[in-house]
C-alpha positions in Angstrom: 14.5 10.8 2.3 14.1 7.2 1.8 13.0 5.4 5.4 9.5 7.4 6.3 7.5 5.2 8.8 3.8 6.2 8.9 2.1 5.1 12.4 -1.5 6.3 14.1 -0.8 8.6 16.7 -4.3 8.1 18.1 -6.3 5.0 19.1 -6.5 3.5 15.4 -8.7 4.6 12.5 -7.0 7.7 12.3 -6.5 7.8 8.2 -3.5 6.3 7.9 -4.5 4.8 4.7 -4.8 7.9 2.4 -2.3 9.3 4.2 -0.1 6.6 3.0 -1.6 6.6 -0.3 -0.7 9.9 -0.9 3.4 9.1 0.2 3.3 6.2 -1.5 2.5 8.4 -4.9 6.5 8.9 -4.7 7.8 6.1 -3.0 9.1 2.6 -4.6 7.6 0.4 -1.8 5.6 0.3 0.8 6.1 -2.0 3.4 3.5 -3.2 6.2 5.0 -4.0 9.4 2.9 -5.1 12.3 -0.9 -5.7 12.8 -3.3 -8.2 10.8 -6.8 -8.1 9.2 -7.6 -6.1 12.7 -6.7 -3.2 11.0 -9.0 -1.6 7.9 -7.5 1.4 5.8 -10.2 3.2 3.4 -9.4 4.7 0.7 -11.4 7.1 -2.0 -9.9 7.2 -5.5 -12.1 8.6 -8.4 -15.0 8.2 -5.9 -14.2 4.6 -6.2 -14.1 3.6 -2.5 -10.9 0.8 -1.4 -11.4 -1.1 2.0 -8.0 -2.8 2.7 -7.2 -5.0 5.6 -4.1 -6.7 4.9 -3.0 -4.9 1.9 -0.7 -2.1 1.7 -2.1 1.0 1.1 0.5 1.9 -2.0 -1.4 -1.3 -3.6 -3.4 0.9 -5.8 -0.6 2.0 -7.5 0.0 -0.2 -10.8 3.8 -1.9 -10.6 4.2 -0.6 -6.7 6.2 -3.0 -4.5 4.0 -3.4 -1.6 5.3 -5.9 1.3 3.9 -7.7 3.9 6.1 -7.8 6.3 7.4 -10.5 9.0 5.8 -8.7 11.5 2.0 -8.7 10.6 0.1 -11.7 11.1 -1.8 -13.2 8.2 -5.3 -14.9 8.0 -4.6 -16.3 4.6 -8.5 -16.9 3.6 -8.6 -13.0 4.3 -5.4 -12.3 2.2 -6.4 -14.4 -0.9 -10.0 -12.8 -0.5 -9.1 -9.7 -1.0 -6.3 -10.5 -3.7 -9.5 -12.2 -5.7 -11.8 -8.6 -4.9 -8.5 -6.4 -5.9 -7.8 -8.1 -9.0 -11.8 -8.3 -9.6 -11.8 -4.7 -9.9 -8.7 -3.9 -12.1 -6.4 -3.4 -9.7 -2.6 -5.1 -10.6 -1.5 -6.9 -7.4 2.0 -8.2 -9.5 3.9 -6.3 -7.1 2.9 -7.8 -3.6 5.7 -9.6 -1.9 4.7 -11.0 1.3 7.2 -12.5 4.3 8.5 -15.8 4.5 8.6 -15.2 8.5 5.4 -13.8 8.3 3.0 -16.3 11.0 -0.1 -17.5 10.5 -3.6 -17.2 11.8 -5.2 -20.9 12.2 -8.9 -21.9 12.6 -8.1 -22.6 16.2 -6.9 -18.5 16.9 -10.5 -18.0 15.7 -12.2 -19.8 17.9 -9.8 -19.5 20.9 -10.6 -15.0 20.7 -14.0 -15.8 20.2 -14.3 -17.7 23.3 -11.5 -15.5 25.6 -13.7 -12.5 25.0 -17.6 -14.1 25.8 -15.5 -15.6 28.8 -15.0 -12.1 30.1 -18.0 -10.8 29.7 -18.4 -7.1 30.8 -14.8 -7.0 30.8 -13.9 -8.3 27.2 -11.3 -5.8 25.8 -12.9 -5.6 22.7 -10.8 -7.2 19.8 -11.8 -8.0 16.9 -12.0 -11.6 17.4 -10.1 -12.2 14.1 -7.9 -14.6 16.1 -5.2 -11.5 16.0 -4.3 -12.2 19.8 -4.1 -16.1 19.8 -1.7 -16.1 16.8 0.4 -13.3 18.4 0.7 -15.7 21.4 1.6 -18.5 19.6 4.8 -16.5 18.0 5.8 -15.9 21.2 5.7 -19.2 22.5 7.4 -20.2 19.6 4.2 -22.3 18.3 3.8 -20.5 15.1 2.7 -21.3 12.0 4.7 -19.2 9.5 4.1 -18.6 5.8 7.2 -20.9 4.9 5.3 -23.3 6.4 2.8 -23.9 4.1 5.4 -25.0 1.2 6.1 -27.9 2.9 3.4 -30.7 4.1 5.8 -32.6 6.2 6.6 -29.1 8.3 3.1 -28.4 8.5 1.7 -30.8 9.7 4.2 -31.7 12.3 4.1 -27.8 13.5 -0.1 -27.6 13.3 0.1 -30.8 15.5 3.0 -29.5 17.8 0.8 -26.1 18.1 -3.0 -27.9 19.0 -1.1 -30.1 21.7 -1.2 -27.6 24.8 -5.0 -26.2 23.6 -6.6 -29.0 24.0 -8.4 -28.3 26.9 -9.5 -24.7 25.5 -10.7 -26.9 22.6 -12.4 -28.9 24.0 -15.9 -27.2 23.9 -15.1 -26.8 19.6 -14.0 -31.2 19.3 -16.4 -31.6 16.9 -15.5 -28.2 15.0 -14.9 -30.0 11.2 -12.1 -26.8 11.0 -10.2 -28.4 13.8 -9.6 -31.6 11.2 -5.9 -32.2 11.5 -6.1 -33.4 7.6 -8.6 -30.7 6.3 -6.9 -28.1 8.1 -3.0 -29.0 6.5 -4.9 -29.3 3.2 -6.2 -26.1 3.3 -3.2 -24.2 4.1 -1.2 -26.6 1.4 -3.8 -24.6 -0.9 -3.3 -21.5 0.3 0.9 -21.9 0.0 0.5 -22.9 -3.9 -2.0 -19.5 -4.4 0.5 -17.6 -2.5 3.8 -19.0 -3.0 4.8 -16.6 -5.8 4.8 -13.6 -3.5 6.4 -15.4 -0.6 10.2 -14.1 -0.3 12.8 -12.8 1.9 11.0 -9.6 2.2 14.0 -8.0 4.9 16.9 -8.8 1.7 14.0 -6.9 -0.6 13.9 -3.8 1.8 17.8 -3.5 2.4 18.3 -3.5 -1.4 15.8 -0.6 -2.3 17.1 1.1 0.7 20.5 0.7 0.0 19.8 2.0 -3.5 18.5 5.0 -2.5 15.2 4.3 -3.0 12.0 5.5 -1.0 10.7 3.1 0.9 7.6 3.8 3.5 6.9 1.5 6.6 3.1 1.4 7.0 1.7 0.9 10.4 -1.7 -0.3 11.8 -3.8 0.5 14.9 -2.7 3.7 16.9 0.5 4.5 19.5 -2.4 4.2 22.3 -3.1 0.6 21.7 0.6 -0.4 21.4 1.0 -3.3 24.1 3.6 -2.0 25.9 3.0 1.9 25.6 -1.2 1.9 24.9 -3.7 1.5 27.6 -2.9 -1.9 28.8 -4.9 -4.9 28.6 -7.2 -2.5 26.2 -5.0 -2.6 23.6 -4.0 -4.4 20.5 -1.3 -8.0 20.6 1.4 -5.7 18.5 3.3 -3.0 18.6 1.8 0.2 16.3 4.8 2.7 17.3 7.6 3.4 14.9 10.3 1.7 16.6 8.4 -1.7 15.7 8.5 -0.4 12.1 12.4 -1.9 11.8 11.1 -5.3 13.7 8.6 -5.7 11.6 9.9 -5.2 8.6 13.6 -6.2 9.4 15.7 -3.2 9.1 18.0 -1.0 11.3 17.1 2.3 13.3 19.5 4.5 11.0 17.0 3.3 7.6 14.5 5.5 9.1 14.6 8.9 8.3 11.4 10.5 9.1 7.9 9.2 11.1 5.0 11.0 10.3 1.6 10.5 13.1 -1.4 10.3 11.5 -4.0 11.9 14.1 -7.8 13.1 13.4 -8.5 16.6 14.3 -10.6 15.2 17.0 -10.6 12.0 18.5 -12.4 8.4 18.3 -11.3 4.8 19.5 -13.4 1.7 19.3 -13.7 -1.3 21.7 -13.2 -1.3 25.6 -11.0 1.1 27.6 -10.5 4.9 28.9 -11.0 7.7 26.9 -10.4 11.4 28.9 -12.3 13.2 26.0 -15.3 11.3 25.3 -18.5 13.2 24.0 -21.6 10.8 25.6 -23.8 13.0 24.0 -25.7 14.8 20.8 -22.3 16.8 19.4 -20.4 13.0 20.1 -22.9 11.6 18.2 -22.7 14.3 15.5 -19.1 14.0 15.4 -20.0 10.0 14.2 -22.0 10.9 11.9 -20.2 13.7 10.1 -17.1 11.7 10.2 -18.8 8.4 8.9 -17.1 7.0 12.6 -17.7 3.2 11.9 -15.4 0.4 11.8 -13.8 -0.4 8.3 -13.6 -4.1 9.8 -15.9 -4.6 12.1 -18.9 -2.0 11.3 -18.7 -1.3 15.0 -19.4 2.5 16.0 -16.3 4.9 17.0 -16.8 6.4 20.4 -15.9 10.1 19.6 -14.3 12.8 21.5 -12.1 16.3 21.9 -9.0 16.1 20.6 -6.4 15.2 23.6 -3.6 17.1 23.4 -1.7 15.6 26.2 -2.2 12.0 24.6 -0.9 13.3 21.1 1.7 14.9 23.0 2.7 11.6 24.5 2.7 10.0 20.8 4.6 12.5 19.4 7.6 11.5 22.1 7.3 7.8 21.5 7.6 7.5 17.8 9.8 10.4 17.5 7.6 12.0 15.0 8.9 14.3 12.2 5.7 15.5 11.3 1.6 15.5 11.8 -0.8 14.4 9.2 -3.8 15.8 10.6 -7.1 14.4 9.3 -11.1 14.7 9.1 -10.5 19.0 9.8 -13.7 19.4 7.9 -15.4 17.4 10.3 -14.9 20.2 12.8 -16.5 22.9 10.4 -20.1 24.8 11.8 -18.8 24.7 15.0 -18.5 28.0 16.8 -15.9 26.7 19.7 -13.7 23.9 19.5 -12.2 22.3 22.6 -8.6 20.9 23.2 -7.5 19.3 26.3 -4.4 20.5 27.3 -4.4 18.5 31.1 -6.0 16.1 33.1 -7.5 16.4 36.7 -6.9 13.1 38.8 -9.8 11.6 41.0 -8.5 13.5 44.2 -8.4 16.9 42.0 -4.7 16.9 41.4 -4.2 18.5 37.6 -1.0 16.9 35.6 -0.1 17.8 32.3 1.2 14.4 31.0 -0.2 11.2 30.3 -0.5 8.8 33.0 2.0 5.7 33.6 -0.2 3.9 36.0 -3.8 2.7 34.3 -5.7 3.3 37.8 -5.2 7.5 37.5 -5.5 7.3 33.5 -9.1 5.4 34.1 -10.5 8.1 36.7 -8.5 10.8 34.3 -11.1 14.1 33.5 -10.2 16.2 30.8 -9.1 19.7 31.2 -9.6 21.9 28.2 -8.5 25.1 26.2 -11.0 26.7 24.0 -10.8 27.6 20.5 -12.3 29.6 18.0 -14.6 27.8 15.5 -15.1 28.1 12.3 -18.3 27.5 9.8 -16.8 27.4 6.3 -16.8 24.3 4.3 -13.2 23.4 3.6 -13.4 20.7 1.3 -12.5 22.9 -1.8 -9.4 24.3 0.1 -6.1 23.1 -1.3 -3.4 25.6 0.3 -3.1 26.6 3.6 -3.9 30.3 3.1 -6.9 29.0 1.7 -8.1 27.8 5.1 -9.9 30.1 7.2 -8.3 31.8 9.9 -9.7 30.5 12.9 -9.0 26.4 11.5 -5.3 27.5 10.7 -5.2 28.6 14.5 -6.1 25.4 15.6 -3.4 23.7 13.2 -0.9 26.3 14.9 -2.1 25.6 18.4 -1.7 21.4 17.2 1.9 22.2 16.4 2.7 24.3 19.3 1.5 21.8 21.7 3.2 18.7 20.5 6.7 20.4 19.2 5.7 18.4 15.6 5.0 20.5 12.5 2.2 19.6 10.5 3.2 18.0 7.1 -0.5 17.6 5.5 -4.1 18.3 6.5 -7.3 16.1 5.2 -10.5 18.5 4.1 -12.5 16.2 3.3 -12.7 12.2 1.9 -11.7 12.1 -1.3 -7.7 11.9 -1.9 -7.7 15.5 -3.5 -9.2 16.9 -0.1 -6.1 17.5 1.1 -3.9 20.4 1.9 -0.1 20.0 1.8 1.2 22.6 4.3 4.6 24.3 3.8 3.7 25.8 0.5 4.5 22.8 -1.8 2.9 19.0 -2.2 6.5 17.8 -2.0 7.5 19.5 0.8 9.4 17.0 3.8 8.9 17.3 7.3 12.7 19.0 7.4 11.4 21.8 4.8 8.4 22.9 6.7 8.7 25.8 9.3 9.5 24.4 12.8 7.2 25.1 15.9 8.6 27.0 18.8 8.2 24.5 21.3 9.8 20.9 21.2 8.2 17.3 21.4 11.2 16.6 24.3 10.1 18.9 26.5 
C-alpha cells in the first residue's frame, strides 16, 4: 500500500522511530510532517545507538528519500548539527529533501518560550523551550520565516524585521541579546540557506510523484494523539497537530493517498512535562517502570512519568487517526511481573464511572483510573521473534490490547535493538489488511 502514516497514539516517546525504521526498510520515502526538534526518535542499529530530532527516521537507509515536510518547523542550527554528526558517522544524508514552505525557528522563538514558561511558574506547561510554540505562532499570524526565505537577503530581512516589530515589548528584557542583531541574525540564516539550499525543494510535487507512481511512501509523525492541540489535553499539549489527518497538511497531499495509519503505543504508558495522567505510578513499580524502560527524554534528558497502560485513552486514539493497526512497544518492559493492570474506565470526582475519554479538561483532571487485571508473565522475551514464541499470558494481553481498541496489532517491540521485534500475523511483511481482525470495532 503506498500512503501508511505512522503517528504516537500515546503522549509522545512511544517508539515511533524504530517503528518507522523498520517500514521504511521497504518504502521509497519517508516523509516528516508536523513537529520540530521537540521531538527525539532513538534508534539502535548494530548496537550503534541514533538520536534524531529533525531527521527522518528512514535516514539511516543509504539512497532513502527522506523529507521534511512543510509542516514541521525547523531550527536550522539544530538541522545542520545533526547533518554535520550524521555524515560524521557514515551515514549518506544525499537523499534529504527538505520544504521550501517549511518556517523557521528564529533566536527570538528561543527566548520568547524561555521566558512564557518561567512567567508561569508552577503552571508552565512544560515545552521544551526550543522556541517550538513561538514559531508555530508566528505561521499563524502569518509572520513566518520560511526556508525560501533564506535564499534571498532582500526577503529576509524585510520579513525578520516585519516579524520583531510587534515583540518588542516581550523583547525588551533580551535588547542587548547580540542574537537579536538585525544584521548578525540575516547573516546567519543567509549561511544557513547556502548549506541548505541543495535540499530545499517543492517537497508536496516530490510526494505526489512517488505516490502517483506507485511507490511507498510513509508519513512520519511526532509527539503523541494526546498532545495534539485540538484533540490532546489542552494547554498541556504540543503547538501542532500529531494525528494522522495532519499527515496530508503537513506534507501536502490528499486524504485518498493514505492507505493505512499505524499507532505506535508502549505497552504501558509515560508522558513528560505538565498535565493529567489517569494511570500514573507515584511510586517504587513507576519508578521501576523508568528504569527498565530507560524512560528519559531523547531531547531534553528529562524523566518520563510512567504509568498503566490506559485503555480508554488508546481507545480514543485509535478513533481519531483511524488507525489500521497497533505497533505495540517496550512489551519486555512488562516481563517479572506477576499482574499487569489495564484501565478500562474512569471514575469522575463525584464517583460517576464513564468509559470514554473526557471532552471537558475539568473531569479529565480529577479522572481516577478504573482497572482490569491481567495475568503476568516472568520470561525474558527479547529472543522471541514470532508470536507463538511469546508466552501465553503476554499474548493475552496483546489479545485483550486488540479487543479493546477494535485495531489489530501489526508488530510488537521485545526489546531495544531493531531485531527485538515480533511481526504478528505470521509474516514480516504482513499489512494491517492481512492480519486477523478483532471482534470488536474502533467505531464503537
Amino acid at each position: 500500500m503506498p500512503g501508511i502514516v505512522i503517528v504516537g497514539a500515546q503522549w509522545g516517546d512511544e517508539g515511533k522511530g524504530k517503528v518507522t525504521d523498520l517500514l521504511a526498510e521497504t518504502a521509497d520515502a519517508v516523509i516528516r510532517f508536523q513537529g520540530g526538534n521537540n521531538a527525539g526518535h532513538t534508534i539502535i542499529r548494530d548496537g550503534e545507538e541514533f538520536k534524531l530530532h529533525l531527521m527522518p527516521s528512514g535516514i539511516l537507509y543509504p539512497g532513502k528519500t527522506c523529507v521534511i515536510g512543510n509542516g514541521v518547523v525547523i531550527d536550522p542550527r539544530v538541522l545542520c548539527d545533526e547533518l554535520d554528526e550524521l555524515r560524521g558517522r557514515g551515514v549518506d544524508v544525499d537523499g534529504l529533501r527538505i520544504s521550501a514552505n517549511a518556517h523557521l525557528i528564529m533566536p527570538y522563538h528561543l527566548l520568547l518560550d524561555h521566558a512564557g514558561e518561567a512567567r508561569l511558574g508552577r503552571l508552565q506547561i512544560g515545552t521544551t523551550r526550543r522556541g517550538i510554540g513561538p514559531c508555530y505562532a508566528d505561521k499563524a499570524a502569518r509572520l513566518g520565516i520560511r526556508m525560501q526565505d533564506v535564499l534571498d537577503e532582500k526577503i529576509l530581512k524585510k520579513k525578520i524585521t516585519a516579524a520583531l516589530e510587534p515583540k518588542r515589548l516581550s523583547l525588551r528584557p533580551f535588547a542587548k541579546d547580540p542574537e537579536l542583531d538585525l544584521h548578525s541574525m540575516t547573516e546567519e540564516y543567509l549561511t544557513y540557506g547556502h548549506r541548505l539550499e541543495r535540499y530545499i525543494t517543492d517537497t508536496a510535487r516530490l510526494a505526489w510523484d512517488l505516490l502517483d507512481e506507485g511507490r511507498n511512501v510513509i508519513f512520519e509523525g511526532a509527539q503523541g494523539t494526546l498532545l495534539d492541540i485540538d484533540h490532546g489535553t489542552y494547554p498541556f499539549v504540543t503547538s501542532s497537530n500529531p494525528v494522522a489527518g495532519a499527515a496530508c497538511i503537513g506534507a501536502g497531499v490528499g486524504p485518498r493517498d493514505i492507505d493505512e495509519v499505524w499507532g505506535v503505543s508502549k505497552a504501558y504508558v509515560t508522558r513528560v512535562g505538565a498535565g493529567p495522567f489517569p494511570t500514573e505510578l507515584e511510586d517504587e513499580l513507576g519508578d521501576r517502570l523508568r528504569a527498565r524502560g530507560g524512560e528519559y527524554g531523547t531531547t531534553t534528558g528529562r524523566a518520563r512519568r510512567t504509568g498503566w497502560l490506559d485503555l480508554v485513552a488508546l481507545r480514543y486514539a485509535a478513533r481519531i487517526n483511524s488507525l489500521t493497526a497497533l505497533a505495540i512497544t517496550k512489551l519486555d518492559v512488562l516481563s517479572g511481573l506477576d499482574r499487569i493492570r489495564v484501565c478500562t474506565r474512569y471514575r469522575g470526582a463525584e464517583g460517576a464511572e464513564f468509559d470514554h475519554f473526557p471532552y471537558h479538561q475539568s473531569v479529565l483532571h480529577h479522572a481516577a483510573a478504573e482497572y482490569e487485571e491481567i495475568e503476568g508473565f516472568a520470561e525474558d522475551i527479547g529472543d522471541c521473534r514470532s508470536e507463538e514464541e511469546l508466552p501465553t499470558a503476554a499474548r493475552d494481553y496483546l489479545a485483550r490490547i486488540a479487543e479493546f481498541t477494535g485495531v489489530p496489532i501489526g508488530l510488537v517491540g521485545v526489546g531495544p535493538g531493531r531485531e527485538q521485534v515480533v511481526w504478528m500475523g505470521g509474516r514480516r511483511d504482513a499489512s494491517p489488511a492481512e492480519t486477523p481482525q478483532p471482534a470488536s470495532s474502533a467505531r464503537s
